[in-house]
N, C-alpha and C positions, 0 to 999 in steps of 0.2 A: 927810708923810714916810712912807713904807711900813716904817720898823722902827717908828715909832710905830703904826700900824696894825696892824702883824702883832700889836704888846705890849698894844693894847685886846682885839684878839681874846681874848688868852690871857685878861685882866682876866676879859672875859665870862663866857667858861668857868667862871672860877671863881667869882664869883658866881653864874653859874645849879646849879653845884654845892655851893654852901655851904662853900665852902675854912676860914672860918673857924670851921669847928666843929674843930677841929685843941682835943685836951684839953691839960691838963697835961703827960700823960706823954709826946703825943707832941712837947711844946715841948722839955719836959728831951733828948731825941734825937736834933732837930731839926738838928744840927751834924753827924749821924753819915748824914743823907741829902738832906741841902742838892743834895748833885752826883754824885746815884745815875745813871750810867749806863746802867744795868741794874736795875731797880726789883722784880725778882724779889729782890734783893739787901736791900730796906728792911725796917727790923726788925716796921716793923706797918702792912701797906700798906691804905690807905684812897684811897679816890679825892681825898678833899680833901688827903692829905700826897702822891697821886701827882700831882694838877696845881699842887699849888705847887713841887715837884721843878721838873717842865718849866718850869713861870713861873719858877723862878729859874736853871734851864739858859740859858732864852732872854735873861731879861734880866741878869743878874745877874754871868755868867764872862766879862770882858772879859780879863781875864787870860790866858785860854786861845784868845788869839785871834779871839773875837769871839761871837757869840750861837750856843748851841746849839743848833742844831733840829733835832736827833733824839736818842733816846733809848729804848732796850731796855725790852719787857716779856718774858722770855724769847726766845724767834724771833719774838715780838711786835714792829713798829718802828711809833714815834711819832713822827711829824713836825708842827714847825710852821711856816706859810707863812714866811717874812719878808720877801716880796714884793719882793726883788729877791736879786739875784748875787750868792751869799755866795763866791765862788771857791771848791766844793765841788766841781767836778767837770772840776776841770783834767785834762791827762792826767798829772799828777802825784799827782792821787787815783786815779785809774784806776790806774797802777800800783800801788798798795797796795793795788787788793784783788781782782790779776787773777791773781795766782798760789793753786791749790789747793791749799797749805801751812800747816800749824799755826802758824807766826809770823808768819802775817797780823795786822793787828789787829784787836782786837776788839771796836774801836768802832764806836759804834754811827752807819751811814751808809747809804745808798738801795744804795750799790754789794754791802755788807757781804751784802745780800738777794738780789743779784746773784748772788753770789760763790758763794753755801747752795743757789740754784737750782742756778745751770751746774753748781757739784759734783756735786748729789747727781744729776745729768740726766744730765752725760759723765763723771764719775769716781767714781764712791760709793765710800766706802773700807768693803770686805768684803761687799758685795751689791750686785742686780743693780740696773741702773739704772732709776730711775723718773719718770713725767711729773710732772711739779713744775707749780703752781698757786702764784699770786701774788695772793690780793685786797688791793687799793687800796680804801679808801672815804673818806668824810669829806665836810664840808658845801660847799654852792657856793662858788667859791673856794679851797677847802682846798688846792690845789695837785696835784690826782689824776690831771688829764692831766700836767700837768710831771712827775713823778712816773715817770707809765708812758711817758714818751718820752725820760727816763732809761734805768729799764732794758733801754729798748729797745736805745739808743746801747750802753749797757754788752756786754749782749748781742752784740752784732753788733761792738764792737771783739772782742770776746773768740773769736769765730765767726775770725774774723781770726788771731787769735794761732795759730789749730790748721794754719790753711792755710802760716805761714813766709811769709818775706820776701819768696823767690824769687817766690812768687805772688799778691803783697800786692793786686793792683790784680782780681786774679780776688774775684769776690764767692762765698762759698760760699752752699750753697743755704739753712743756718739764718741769715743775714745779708738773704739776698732775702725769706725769709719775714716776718722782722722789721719790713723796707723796707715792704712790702706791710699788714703790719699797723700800720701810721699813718698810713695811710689812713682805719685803721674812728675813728680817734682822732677828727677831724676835722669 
């Protein structure tokens, strides 16, 4: 089953990093970053108290609708595979995070990376605009092409939103470049 797959992966990880060297004090606190979305946020951040975060993001919050797989290190995003369809990128996600507005949210999501490019590329708020860079990395598998043929799509709907209705079926030209660049994916 690929959520069990994706849940050995994380296992891995944290064995090949010693997750349980986690001391006392950071057990006593352990409640206070169980479900740090943002781990610039954790009061004493270690790699072993930062992958058991994600290991208990991914497996642990069924409450919140199902396995988390991403999560904030500042403009940092971590993601973990879960090797299939978590309904994350309906266009009902798409709508929350295509407007360039402070009550977006700001959780942590592939779009959310999206959202920090196209701003700062067609809107920077009080300076001028600039080419914006995205690396992607992680092991075979990790999910890096899915990943960048997300923000592709993202991209290229949002390339969209600038052209209006009336010309919805006209492709603009950052839309074709987009197109063209999933090709090099391939």
């Amino acid at each position: 089953n690929s959520q069990t797959m994706a849940a050995r992966h994380v296992d891995r990880l944290m064995e090949r990093n010693d997750a349980s060297s986690i001391n006392d004090d950071d057990q006593k606190s352990k409640n206070d970053w169980i479900d740090m979305e943002d781990m610039v946020l954790m009061p004493n951040f270690t790699a072993a108290m930062a992958l058991e975060n994600i290991q208990n993001r991914f497996k642990n919050l069924e409450s919140k609708g199902g396995p988390q797989i991403y999560t904030w290190v500042s403009s940092i995003l971590i993601s973990v595979n879960p090797y299939k369809d978590l309904g994350l990128y309906s266009p009902e996600f798409f709508e929350r995070y295509r407007h360039n507005v402070a009550d977006v949210p700001k959780t942590p999501h592939i779009f959310a990376v999206g959202r920090m490019a196209y701003r700062n590329l067609i809107h920077p708020i009080g300076v001028e605009p600039k080419n914006q860079s995205i690396l992607i990395s992680g092991e075979s598998g990790a999910g890096k092409t899915e990943a960048t043929k997300l923000l592709l799509r993202y991209f290229a709907r949002q390339s969209q939103n600038i052209v209006g209705e009336k010309n919805e079926k006209k492709k603009t030209g950052i839309e074709i470049k987009l197109l063209y660049a999933n090709q090099v994916l391939e």
